[in-house]
C-alpha positions in Angstrom: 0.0 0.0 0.0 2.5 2.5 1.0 4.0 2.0 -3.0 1.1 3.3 -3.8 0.9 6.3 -1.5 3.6 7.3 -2.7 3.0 7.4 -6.7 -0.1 9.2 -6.1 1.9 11.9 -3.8 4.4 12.3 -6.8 1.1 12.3 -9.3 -1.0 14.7 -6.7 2.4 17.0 -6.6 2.7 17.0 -10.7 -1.0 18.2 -11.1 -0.5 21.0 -8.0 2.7 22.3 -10.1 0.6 23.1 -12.6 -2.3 25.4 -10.5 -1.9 28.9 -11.1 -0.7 31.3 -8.0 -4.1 33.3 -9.6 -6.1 29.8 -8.9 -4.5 29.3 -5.4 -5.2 32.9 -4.2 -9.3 33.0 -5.7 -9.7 29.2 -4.3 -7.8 30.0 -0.6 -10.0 33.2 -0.8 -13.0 31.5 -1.1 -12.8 28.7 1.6 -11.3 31.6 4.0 -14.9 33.0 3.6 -16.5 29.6 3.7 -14.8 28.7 6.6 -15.8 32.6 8.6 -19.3 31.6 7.8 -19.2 28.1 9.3 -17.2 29.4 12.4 -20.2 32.6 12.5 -22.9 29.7 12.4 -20.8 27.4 15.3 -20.4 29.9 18.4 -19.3 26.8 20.5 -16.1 26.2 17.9 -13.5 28.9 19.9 -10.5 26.9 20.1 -9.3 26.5 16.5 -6.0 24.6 15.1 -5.0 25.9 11.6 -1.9 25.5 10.3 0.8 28.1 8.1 0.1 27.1 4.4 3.4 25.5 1.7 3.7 27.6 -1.3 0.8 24.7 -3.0 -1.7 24.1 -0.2 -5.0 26.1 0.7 -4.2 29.3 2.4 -6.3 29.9 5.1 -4.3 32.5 6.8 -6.6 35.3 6.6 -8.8 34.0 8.8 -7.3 34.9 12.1 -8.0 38.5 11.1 -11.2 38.0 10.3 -12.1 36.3 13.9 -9.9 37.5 16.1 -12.1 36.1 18.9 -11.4 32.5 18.1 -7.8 31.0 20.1 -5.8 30.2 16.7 -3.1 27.3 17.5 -0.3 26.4 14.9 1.7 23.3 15.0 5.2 22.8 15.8 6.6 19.3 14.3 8.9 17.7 16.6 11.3 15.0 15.4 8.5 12.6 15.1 5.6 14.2 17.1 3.3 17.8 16.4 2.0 19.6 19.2 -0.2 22.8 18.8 0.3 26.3 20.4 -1.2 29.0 21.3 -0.5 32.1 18.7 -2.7 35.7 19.1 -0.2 36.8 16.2 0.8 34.6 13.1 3.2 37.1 12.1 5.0 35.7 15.0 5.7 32.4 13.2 9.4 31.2 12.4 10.6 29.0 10.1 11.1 25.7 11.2 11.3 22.0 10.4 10.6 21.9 6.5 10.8 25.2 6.5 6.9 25.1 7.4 6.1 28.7 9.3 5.8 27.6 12.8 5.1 28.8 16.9 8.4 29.2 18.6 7.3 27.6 21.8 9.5 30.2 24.3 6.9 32.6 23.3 3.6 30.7 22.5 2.4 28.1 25.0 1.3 24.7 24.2 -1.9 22.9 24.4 -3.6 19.8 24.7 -4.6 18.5 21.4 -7.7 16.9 22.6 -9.0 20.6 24.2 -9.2 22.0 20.7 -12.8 22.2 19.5 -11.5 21.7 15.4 -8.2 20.7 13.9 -7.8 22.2 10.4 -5.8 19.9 8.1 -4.1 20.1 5.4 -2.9 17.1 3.2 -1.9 16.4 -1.0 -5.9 14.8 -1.0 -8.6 13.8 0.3 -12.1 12.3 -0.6 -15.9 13.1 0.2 -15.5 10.1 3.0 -12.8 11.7 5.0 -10.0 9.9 4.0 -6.9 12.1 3.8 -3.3 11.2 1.9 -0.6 13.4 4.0 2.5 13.9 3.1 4.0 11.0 4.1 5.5 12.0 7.7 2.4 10.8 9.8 2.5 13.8 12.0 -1.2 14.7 11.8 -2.9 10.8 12.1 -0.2 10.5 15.4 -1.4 13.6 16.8 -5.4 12.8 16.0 -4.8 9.2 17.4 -5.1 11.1 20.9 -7.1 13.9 20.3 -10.3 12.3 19.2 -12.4 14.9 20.5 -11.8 17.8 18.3 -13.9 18.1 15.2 -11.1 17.2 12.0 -11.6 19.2 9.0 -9.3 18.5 5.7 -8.7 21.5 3.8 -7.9 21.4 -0.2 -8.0 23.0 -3.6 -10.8 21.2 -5.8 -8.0 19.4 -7.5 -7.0 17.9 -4.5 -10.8 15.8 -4.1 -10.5 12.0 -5.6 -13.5 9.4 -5.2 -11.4 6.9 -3.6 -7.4 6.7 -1.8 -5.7 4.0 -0.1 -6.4 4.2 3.2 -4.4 2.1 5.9 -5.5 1.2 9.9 -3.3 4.3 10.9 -4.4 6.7 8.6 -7.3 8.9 10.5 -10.1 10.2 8.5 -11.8 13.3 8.4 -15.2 14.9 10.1 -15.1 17.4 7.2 -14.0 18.6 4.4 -13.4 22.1 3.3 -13.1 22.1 -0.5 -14.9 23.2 -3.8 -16.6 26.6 -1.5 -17.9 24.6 0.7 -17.3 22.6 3.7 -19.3 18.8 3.2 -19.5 16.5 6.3 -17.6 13.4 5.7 -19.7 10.8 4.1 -19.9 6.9 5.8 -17.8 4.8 4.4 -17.7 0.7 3.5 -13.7 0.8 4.0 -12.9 -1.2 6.8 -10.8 1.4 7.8 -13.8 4.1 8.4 
């Protein structure tokens, strides 16, 4: 399985390369606004993990201006663990590991995963189901396999939605999905991995 994880990574990469920074910017745009209106219609939803977007991913950043009243938290990726802080400012943000924008945590305190009320995730894919293909480092389904109580939204560009992935007992699938202008709840699935 994980053979054929990785050839759709390298074929999910190819067909990013060729998105348009135009594309990426109206798309981003559009699920940051989504995503206000969902957060405006779910008062109880305060505690919000986001993450600082690679050059090809959904940007979602502008919507810690937007609702400055929600707690934003940013992950920090340890050696083989993430953990999630506390940031009021993402200008704040260093470069870190993979030179992913990330909370320097002298200066922004640490939480409990499982206190979060959603963890925003990014990945290369995902499908209408839930199921999410990372980028290979397992960071986000070893963090979510102990914080089971946060709602888990995936966040992607249309071109990043497929029908079906391989999916493995590890991999930990999604409440939601934020794609296409809208966010869809994850459908049931028949996988014996659901």
């Amino acid at each position: 399985m994980s053979s054929n994880k990785r050839k759709l990574r390298q074929e999910v990469r190819k067909t990013l390369s060729t998105i348009s920074a135009k594309s990426l910017q109206e798309q981003s745009q559009q699920l940051v606004e989504v995503l206000q209106d969902w957060l405006n219609d779910n008062p109880d939803v305060t505690k919000v993990a986001i993450y600082a977007a690679l050059p090809l991913e959904v940007n979602l950043q502008g919507i810690t201006e937007l609702l400055p009243k929600i707690e934003w938290h940013y992950p920090l990726v340890g050696r083989t663990q993430m953990t999630f802080h506390r940031v009021s400012d993402p200008r704040s943000l260093q470069k870190g590991i993979f030179d992913i924008p990330e909370p320097n945590p002298q200066v922004h305190p640490p939480v409990i995963a499982s206190n979060l009320d959603l963890i925003i995730c990014p990945g290369l894919a995902f499908t209408n189901d839930g199921v999410r293909l990372g980028r290979g480092g397992g960071f986000y389904d070893r963090l979510l396999t102990t914080a089971t109580e946060p709602l888990r939204m995936g966040a992607c560009l249309t071109e990043q939605t497929f029908p079906t992935l391989p999916s493995e007992s590890h991999d930990i699938k999604m409440n939601l999905i934020l794609s296409s202008g809208q966010i869809s709840h994850a459908e049931p699935s028949s996988s014996e991995f659901a």
